[in-house]
C-alpha positions in Angstrom: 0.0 0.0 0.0 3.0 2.5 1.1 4.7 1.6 -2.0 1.5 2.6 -4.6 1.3 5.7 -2.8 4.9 6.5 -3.3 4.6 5.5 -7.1 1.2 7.9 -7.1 3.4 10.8 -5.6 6.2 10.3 -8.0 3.9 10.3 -10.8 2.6 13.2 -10.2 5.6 15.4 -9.3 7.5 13.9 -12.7 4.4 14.9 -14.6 4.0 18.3 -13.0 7.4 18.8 -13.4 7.3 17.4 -16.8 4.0 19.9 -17.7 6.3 23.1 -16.4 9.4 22.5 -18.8 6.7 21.9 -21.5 5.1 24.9 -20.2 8.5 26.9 -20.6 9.7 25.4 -23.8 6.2 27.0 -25.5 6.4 30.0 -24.3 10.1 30.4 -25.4 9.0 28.8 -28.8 5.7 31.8 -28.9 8.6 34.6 -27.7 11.0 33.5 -30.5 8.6 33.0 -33.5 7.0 37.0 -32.2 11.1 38.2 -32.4 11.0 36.2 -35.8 8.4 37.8 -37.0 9.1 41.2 -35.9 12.1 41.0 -37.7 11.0 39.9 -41.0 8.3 42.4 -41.1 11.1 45.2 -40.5 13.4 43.8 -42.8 10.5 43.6 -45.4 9.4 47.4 -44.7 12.9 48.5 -45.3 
């Protein structure tokens, strides 16, 4: 029984952890396609 319940609490820390680097990695990836974009609309204009 102790041994489920330390499986169920390591579960859910890997995933939270898991869903906060995923978390991170998107809003990295949204920031650097928005610079991307900036960019090629100024380099366009110019």
């Amino acid at each position: 029984m102790v041994d489920n319940i330390v499986q169920f609490i390591l579960i859910v820390m890997m995933g939270h952890l898991i869903v906060r680097i995923v978390r991170r990695m998107f809003m990295a990836l949204c920031y650097f396609s928005a610079l991307v974009m900036m960019l090629y609309i100024i380099g366009v204009s110019t």
